[in-house]
N, CA and C atoms as a LAMMPS dump frame, in Angstrom:
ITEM: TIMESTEP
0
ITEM: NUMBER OF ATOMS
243
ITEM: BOX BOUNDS ff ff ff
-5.0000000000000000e+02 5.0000000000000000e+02
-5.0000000000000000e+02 5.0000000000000000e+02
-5.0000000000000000e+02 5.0000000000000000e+02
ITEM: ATOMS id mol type element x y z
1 1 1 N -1.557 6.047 10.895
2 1 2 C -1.012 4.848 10.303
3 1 3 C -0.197 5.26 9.083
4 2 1 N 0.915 4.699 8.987
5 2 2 C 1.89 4.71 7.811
6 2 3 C 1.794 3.889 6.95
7 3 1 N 1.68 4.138 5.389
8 3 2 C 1.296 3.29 4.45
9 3 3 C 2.24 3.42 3.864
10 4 1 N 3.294 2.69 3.473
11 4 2 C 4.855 3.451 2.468
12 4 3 C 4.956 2.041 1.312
13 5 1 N 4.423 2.566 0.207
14 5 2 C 4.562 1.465 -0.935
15 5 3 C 5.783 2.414 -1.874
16 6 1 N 6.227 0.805 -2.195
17 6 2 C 7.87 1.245 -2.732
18 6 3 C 7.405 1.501 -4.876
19 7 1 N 8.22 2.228 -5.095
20 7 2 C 8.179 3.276 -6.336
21 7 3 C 9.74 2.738 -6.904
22 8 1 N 10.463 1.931 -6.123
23 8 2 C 12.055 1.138 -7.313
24 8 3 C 11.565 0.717 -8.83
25 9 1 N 12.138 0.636 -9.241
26 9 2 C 11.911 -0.201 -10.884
27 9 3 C 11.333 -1.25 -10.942
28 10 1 N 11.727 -2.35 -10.242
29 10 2 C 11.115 -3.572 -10.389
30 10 3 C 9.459 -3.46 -9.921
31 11 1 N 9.409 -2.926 -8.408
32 11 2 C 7.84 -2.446 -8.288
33 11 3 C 6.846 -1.801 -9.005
34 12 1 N 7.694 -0.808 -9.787
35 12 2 C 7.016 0.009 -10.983
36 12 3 C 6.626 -0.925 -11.629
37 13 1 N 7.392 -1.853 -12.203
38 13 2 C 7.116 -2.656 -13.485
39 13 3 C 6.066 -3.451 -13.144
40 14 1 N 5.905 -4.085 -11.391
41 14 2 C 4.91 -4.901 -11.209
42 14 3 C 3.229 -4.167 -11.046
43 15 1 N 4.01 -3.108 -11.154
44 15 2 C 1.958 -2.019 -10.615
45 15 3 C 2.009 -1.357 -9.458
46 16 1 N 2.85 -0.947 -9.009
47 16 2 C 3.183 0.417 -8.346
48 16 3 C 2.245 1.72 -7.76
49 17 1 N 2.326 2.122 -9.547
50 17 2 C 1.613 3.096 -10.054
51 17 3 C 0.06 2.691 -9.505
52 18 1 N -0.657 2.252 -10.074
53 18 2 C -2.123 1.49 -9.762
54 18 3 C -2.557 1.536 -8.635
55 19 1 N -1.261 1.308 -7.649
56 19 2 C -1.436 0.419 -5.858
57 19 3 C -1.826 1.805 -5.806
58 20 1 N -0.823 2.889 -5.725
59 20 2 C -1.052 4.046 -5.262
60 20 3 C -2.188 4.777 -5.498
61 21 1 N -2.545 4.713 -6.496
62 21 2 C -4.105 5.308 -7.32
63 21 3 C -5.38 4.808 -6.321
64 22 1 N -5.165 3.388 -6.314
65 22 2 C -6.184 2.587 -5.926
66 22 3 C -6.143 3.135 -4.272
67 23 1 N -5.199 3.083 -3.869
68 23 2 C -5.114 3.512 -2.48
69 23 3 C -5.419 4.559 -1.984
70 24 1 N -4.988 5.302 -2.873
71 24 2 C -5.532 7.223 -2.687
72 24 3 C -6.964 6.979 -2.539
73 25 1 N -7.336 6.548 -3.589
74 25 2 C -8.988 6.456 -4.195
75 25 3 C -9.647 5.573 -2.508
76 26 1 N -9.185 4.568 -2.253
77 26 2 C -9.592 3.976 -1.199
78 26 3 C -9.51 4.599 -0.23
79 27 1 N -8.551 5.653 0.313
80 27 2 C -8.597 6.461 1.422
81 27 3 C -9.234 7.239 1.978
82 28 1 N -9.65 8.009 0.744
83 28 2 C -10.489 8.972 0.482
84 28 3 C -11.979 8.644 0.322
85 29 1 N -12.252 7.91 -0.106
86 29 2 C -13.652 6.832 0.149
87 29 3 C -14.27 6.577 1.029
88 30 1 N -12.883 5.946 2.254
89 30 2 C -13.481 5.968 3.418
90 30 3 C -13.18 6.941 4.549
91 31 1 N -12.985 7.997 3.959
92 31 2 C -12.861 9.019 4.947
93 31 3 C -12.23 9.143 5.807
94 32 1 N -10.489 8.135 5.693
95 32 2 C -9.883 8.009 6.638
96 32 3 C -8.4 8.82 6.512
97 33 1 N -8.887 9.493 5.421
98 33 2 C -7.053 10.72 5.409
99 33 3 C -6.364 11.274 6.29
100 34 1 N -7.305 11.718 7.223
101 34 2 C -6.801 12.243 8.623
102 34 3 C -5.649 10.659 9.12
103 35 1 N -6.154 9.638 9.071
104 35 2 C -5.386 8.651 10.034
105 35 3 C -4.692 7.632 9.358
106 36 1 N -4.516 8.094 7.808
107 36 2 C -3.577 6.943 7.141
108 36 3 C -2.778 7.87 5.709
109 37 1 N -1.811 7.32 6.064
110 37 2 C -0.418 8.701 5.4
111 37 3 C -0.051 7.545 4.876
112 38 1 N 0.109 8.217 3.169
113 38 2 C 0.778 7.518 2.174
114 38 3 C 1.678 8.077 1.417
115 39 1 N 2.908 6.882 1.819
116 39 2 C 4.099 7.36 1.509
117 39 3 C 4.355 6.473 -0.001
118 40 1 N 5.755 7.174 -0.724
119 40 2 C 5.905 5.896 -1.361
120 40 3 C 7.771 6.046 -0.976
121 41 1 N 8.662 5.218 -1.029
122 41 2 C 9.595 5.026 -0.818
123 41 3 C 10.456 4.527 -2.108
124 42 1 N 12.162 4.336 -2.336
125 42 2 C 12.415 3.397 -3.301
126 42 3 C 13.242 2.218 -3.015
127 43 1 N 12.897 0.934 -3.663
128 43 2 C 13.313 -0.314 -3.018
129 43 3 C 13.385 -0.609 -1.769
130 44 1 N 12.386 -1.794 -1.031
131 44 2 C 12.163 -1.648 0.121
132 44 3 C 13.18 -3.482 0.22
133 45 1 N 13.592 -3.959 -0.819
134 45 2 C 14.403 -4.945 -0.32
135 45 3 C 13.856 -6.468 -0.754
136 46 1 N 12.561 -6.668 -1.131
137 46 2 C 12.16 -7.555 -1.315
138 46 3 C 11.34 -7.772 -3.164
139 47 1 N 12.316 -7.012 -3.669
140 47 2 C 11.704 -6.652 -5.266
141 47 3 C 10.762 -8.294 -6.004
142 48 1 N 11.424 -9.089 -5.75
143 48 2 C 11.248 -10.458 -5.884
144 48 3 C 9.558 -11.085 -6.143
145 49 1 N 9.117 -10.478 -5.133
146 49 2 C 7.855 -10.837 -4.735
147 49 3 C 6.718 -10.195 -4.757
148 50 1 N 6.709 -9.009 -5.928
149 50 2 C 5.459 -8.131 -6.245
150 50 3 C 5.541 -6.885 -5.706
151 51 1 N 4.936 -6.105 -5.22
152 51 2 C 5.197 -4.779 -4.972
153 51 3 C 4.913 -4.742 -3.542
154 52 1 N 6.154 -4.182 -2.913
155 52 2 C 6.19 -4.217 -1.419
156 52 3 C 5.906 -2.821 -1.02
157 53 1 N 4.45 -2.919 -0.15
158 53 2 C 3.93 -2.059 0.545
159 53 3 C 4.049 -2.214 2.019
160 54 1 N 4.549 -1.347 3.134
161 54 2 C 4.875 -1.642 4.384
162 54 3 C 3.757 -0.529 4.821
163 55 1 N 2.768 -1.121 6.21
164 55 2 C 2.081 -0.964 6.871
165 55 3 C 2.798 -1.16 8.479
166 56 1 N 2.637 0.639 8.705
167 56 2 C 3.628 0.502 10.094
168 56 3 C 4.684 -0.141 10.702
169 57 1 N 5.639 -0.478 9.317
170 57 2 C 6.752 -1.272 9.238
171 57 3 C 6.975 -3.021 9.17
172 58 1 N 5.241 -3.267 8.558
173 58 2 C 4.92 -4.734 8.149
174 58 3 C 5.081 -4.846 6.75
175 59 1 N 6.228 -5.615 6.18
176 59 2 C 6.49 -5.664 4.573
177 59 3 C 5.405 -6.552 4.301
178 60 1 N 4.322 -6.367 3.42
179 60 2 C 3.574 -7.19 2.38
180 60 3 C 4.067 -6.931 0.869
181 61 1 N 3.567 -7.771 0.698
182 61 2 C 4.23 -7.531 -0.834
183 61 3 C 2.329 -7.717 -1.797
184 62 1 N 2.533 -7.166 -2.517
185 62 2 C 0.895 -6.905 -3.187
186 62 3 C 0.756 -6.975 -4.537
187 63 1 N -0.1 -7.606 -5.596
188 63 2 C -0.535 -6.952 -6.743
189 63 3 C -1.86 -6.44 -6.608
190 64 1 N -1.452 -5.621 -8.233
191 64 2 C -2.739 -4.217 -7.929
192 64 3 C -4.268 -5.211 -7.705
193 65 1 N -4.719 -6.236 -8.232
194 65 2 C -5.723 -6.935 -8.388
195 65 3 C -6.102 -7.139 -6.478
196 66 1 N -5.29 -7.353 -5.754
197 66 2 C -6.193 -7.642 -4.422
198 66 3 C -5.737 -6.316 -3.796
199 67 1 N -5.834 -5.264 -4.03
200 67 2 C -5.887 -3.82 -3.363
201 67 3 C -6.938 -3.648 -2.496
202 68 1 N -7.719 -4.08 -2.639
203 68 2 C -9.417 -3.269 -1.82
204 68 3 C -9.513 -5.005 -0.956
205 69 1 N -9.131 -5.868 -0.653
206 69 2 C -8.848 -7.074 0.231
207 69 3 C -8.045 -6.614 1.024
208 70 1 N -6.354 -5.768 0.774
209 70 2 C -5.522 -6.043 1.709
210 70 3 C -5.969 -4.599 2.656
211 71 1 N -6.919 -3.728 1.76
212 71 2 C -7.083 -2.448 2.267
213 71 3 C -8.054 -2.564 3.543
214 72 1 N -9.25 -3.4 3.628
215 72 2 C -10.269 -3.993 4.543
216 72 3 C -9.751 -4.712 5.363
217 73 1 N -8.54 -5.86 4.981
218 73 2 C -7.847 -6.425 6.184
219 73 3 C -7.264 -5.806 6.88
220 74 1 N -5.926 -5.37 6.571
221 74 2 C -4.653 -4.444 7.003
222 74 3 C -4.835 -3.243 7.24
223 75 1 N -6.091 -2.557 6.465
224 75 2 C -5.841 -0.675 7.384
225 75 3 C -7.089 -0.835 7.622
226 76 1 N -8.623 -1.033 7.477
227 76 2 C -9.456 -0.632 7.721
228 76 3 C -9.939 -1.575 9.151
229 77 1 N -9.498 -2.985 9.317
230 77 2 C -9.317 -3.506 10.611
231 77 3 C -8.545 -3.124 11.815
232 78 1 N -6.946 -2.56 10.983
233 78 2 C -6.559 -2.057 12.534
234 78 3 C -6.547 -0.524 12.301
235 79 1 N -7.422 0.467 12.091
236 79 2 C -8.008 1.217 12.234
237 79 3 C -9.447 0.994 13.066
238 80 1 N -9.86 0.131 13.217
239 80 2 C -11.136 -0.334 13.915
240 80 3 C -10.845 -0.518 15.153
241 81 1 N -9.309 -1.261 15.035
242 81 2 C -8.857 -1.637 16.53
243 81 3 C -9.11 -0.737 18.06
């Protein structure tokens, strides 16, 4: 699974930095490094709306506060799949 959260300016400014931390930290937690690759990219197009993280080419847009929600929905469910 491809995890590519965007690193542009405006994302930086919204918590960027954090997503990525939090995400590493979450990956590694659950022991799923082998099957989820984290990228970060710059400007994914949708600066507007918080920090856009794309999951196998699904734009969400995220703040750092619901990280470990979108991480249990979006990778650790369809990793279950």
């Amino acid at each position: 699974m491809r995890v590519t959260i965007c690193i542009g300016s405006a994302c930086h400014l919204k918590g960027s930095r954090e997503i990525i931390e939090q995400l590493q930290t979450l990956v590694k937690e659950h022991g799923v490094s082998d099957r989820v690759e984290l990228n970060g990219s710059f400007c994914s197009g949708n600066c507007v709306n918080g920090v856009c993280v794309t999951v196998d080419d699904v734009l969400h847009s995220l703040k750092p506060e619901g990280i470990k929600d979108f991480f249990e929905r979006e990778i650790l469910r369809r990793l279950a799949a």
